[in-house]
N, C-alpha and C positions, 0 to 999 in steps of 0.2 A: 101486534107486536110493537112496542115502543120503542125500543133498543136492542142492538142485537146482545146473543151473552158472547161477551167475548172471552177467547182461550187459547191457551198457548198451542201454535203448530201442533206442538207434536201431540196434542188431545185428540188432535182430530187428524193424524195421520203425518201431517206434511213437517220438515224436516227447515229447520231454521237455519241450518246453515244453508239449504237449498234456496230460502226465500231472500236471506241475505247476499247472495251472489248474485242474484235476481237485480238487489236493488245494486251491488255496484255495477253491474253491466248496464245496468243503466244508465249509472251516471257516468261511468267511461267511456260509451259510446256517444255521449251527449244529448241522449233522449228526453227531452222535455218534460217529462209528467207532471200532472198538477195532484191529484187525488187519486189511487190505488185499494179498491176495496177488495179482500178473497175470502168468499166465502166458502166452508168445505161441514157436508154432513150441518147444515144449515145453519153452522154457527161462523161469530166472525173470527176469522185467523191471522190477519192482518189488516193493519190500517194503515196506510203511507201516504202521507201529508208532505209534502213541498210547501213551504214556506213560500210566496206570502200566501198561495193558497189553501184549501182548507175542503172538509166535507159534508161543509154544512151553508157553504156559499152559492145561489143556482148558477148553473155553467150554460154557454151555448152549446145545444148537442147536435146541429148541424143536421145530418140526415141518419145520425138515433133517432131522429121525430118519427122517421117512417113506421118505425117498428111498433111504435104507439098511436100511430095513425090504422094501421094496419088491425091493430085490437081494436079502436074503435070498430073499424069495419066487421069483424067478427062479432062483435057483442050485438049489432046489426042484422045480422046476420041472423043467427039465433035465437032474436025476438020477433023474426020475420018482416023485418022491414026490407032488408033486401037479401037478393039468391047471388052466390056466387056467381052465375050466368046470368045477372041482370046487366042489360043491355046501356053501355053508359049514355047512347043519345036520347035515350025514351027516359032514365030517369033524368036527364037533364036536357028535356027537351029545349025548355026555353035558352039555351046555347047551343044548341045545334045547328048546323048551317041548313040552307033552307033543302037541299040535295045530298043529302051526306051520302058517300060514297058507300058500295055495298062493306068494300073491309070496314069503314069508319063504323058504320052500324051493325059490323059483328062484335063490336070491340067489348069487351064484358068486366067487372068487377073483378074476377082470378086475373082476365090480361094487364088490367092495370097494377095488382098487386104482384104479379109476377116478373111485372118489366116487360112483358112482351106484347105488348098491345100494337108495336107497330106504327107509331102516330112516326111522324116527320121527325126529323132530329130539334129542326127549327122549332120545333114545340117547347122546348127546354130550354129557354131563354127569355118567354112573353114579358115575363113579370118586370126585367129590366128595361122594360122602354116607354112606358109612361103608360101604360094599356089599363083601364079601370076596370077591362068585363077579362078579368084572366082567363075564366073557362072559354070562353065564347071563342076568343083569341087560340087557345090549345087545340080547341076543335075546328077551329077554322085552316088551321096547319095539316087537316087532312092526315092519311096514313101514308106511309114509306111503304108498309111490307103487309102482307096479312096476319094477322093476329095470331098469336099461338105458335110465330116459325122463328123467331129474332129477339132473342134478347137482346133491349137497349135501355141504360139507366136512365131513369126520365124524372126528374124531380117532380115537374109539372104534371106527370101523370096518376103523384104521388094526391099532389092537390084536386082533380079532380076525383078522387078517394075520396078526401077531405066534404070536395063538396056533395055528393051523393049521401056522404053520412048525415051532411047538414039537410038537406035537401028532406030525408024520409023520418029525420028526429026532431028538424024544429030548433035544434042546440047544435055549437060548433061542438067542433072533435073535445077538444077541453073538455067543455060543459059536460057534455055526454058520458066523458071517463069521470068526473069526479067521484058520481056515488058506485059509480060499477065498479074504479079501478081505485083512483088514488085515493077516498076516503078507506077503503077496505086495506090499502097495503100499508096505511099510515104515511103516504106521501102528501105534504101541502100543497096547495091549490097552486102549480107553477103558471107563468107566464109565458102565452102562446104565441107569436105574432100573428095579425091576418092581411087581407089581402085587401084592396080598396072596396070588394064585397062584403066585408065583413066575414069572410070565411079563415080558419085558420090555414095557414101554409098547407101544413100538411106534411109535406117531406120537408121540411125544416120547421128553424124557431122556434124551436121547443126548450124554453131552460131547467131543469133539474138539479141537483146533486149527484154527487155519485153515491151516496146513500139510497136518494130515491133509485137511480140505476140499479142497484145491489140488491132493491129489493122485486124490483120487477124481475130481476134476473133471477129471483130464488122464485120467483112466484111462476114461472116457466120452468124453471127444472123440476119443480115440485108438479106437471104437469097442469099448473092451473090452481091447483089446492091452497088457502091461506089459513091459516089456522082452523083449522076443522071443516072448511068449505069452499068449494068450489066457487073461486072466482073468474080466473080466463075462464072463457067457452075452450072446451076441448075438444071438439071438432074443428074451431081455427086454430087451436095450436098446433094441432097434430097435420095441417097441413101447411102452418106456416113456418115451422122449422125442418122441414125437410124439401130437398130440391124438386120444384115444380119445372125447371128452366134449365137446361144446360147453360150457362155462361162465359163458356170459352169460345162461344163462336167458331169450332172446331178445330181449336191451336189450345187443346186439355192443357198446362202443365199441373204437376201434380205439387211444385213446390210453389204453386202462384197463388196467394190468399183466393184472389176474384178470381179462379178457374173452376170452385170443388161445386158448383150451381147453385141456384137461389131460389129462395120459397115466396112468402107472403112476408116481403123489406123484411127481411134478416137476409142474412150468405151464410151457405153452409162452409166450416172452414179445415184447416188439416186437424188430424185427431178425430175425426169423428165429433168435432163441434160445432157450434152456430155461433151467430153474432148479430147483434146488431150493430152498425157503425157509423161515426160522423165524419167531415173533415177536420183535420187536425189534430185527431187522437182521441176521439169520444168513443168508448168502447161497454158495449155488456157479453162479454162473451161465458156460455153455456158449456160444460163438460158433462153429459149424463156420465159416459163412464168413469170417472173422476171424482162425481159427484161434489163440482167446484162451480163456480160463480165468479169472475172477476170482472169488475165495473171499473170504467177508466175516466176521468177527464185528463186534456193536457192540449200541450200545443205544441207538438211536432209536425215537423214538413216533410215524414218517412215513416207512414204506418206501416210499410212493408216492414221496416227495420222494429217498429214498437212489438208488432207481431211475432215476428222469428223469437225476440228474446222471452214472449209468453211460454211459445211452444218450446224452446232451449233449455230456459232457465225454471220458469215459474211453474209449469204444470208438472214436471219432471221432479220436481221437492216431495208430489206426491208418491213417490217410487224410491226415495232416501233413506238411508238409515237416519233414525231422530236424532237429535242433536240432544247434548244434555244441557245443565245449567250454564255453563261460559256460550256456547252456541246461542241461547238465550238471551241470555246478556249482549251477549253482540248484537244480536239482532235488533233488541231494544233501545239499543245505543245508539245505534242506525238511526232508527227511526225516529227517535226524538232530535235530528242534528238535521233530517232532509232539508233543502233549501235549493229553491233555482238561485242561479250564480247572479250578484249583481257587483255594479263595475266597481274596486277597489281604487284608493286614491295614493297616490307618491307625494304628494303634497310639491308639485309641478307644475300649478295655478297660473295661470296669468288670467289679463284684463279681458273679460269677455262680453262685457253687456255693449251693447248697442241696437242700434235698426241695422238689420244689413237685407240686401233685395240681388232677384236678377228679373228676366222676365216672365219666370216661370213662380216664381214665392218671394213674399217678405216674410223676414224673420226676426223676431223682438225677439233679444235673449238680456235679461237680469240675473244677475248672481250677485247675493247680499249675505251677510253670514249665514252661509253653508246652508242656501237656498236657492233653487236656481229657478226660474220662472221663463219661460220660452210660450212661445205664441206662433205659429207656422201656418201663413195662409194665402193659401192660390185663389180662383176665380171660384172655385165650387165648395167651398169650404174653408174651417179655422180652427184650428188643433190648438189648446189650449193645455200643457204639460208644467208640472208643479214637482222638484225633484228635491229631496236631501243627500246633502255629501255623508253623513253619519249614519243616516238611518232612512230607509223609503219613507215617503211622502203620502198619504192617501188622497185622493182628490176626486170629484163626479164627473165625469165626461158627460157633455150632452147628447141626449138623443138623437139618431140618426148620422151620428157620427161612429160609424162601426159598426153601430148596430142601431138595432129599430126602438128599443128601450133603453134608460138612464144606466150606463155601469161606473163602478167604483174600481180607478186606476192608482197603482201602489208603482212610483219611481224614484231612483237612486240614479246621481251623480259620482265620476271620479275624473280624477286627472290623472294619465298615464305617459309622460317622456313628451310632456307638455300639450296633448291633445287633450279633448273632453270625452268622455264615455258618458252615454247615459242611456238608460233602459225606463223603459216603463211596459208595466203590464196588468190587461184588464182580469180584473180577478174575476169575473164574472163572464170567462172568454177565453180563445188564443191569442188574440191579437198579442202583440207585442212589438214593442218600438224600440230599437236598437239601432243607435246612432254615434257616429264619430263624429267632434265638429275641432278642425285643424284650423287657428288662427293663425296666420300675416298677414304684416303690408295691406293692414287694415281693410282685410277679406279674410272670408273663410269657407273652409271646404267641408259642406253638409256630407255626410255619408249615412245615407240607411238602408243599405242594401242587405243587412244581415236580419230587418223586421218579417216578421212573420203577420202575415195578411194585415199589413199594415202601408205606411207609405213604406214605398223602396226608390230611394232618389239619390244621385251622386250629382254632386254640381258647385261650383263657384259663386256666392253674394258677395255682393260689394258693399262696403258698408258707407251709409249713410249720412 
């Protein structure tokens, strides 16, 4: 499939005015979205594009990775490389501690995919402290609990997934889905991060589209099947979307996304659907009874609240009476004007460029016709932001700043009752930098408590 065909709502059941409500609840609750794909009866029913991003730009999908780490592991699986009860210390011996404890060495490939392996909590943190043998380091962490009694979300448990696939194929997770998964769905070859092993993360660093999302998600509702053939292995899907794992730790709520249990990295969710999910708003969520697909990027700090309005708004179109041609039209209308909010100007400018410092950052700020150039740097780092008063700015961030590969940041400048507003946001990401900066008396007060997994800093410079 190259493209999907696209068709109006109501061809395929769901109800424009239902989908249009969808998106003002969104934007009235001030949910973030970047890219919005719904598939129903396997064609496409909408597309929702937020401006400056787009669905055809790769996103970070945070711990969506798992859920295709997890298919590696099955495809694994089913060419007999490895048994869901394969033992994680024997196939990775060479990091196993020289005594591994009897739970450590009960610990098996379903415990790690399920969450419930039990390792230490402290396992879930190695990667950020300069440790080059990750695995070695996760199993060195020993188990908390016995295997099979305790769900606990464990990223790192996700990576030694990672490496067991690498381990019995010779190829990272990547490599190994290209000709099984992404060449077959028409997804291109995205970009993995890895770990100082060369292994991929695993449960993260995975970038995509929400197209590519859209399609992996039809290619699971369709049980595995892609145009005439079986591609997931159906013996892991069919046990990785349904609850292997109670995950409410015995405090069930029924209205709580992370209560309804979790299979092989997906969560089962209300509705009788699955998901897989990232931080920040990266979504592929499943409806067999709906027979619906919606794939998400974005960058909100409340998937509780992203979520409700799926279940609220969006699934419930399917149960509308159609709309006719002005519902239509509305909706189209919609949809060609989405945009995330950036800062507007009063034309309430004053003199901004300088050096100004305290002890915690210096900061170069330039502003030249209706370009603002800022420069923000502490002891660990140099943020380098490029903004227009008329129209965002595009610019490359370097690597390892936010993320482990190059992204392209789109920012706008305003002046509002004499203060500076400025946003900038990685199209290729959540991040986002959202900043107040309040001149006097030759200082000014940095405000960016409003960014999302960005810097958040409130403080006083003196300038230079």
């Amino acid at each position: 499939m190259k493209n999907w065909e696209s068709v109006l709502p109501e061809e395929v059941g769901l109800s424009s005015s239902g989908l249009l409500q969808y998106l003002e609840q969104v934007e009235k609750q001030g949910v973030e979205l970047h890219s919005v794909k719904v598939l129903r009866h396997g064609k496409l029913a909408m597309a929702a594009n937020f401006a400056p991003y787009d669905d055809k730009t790769p996103h970070m999908l945070f711990s969506l990775s798992k859920s295709f780490c997890s298919a590696a592991a099955g495809f694994a699986v089913q060419e007999g490389l490895l048994q869901w009860d394969s033992k994680v210390v024997e196939v990775l011996s060479e990091y196993a501690p020289e005594n591994p404890s009897e739970w450590l060495k009960s610990v098996t490939l379903h415990h790690l995919l399920c969450m419930g392996s039990g390792l230490n909590e402290e396992s879930d943190g190695v990667a950020g402290k300069g440790v080059q043998e990750w695995a070695k380091a996760v199993l060195a962490c020993d188990n908390a609990r016995e295997p099979g009694t305790h769900f606990h979300y464990n990223s790192h448990g996700t990576y030694l997934v990672s490496c067991m696939v690498q381990k019995v194929t010779g190829q990272t997770v990547r490599d190994y889905l290209i000709p099984r998964l992404f060449v077959p769905l028409g997804i291109p070859v995205p970009y993995w991060s890895s770990s100082p092993e060369k292994v991929n993360c695993g449960g993260w660093g995975l970038f995509l589209t929400s197209d590519s999302i859209a399609r992996f998600g039809q290619c699971l509702l369709q049980k595995g099947m892609w145009e005439g053939r079986q591609v997931l292995p159906l013996e892991w899907l069919e046990k990785a979307t349904v609850s292997q794992i109670d995950n409410s730790n015995g405090q069930k709520d029924p209205e709580n996304e992370w209560h309804q249990g979790y299979g092989y990295q997906f969560w089962r969710t209300r509705g009788n659907r699955y998901r897989g999910d990232g931080a920040f708003g990266q979504i592929c969520m499943v409806s067999p009874e709906k027979d619906m697909v919606v794939a998400v990027t974005a960058g909100v700090d409340d998937m509780g609240k992203e979520m409700r309005l799926m279940h609220e708004y969006l699934f419930p179109a399917a149960d509308m009476e159609p709309g006719g041609e002005d519902e239509q039209k509305a909706l189209q209308e919609k949809l060609n004007t989405l945009c995330c909010p950036w800062p507007k100007d009063d034309g309430t400018g004053r003199e901004a460029s300088g050096i100004f410092k305290n002890k915690e950052f210096t900061l170069y700020v330039k502003e030249t016709a209706g370009v603002l150039s800022i420069r923000l740097m502490d002891a660990d780092m140099e943020l380098e932001i490029l903004a227009g008063k008329e129209q965002p700015v595009l610019f490359p961030m370097n690597p390892g700043i936010f993320s482990e590969t190059a992204n392209i940041w789109a920012a706008k400048y305003g002046w509002k009752e004499g203060k500076m507003h400025l946003v900038a946001r990685n199209l290729n990401g959540p991040q986002r930098l959202d900043a107040v900066v309040s001149c006097a008396d030759g200082k000014i007060e940095l405000d960016t408590a409003k960014s999302l997994c960005c810097i958040q800093y409130t403080g006083v410079l003196e300038k230079q």
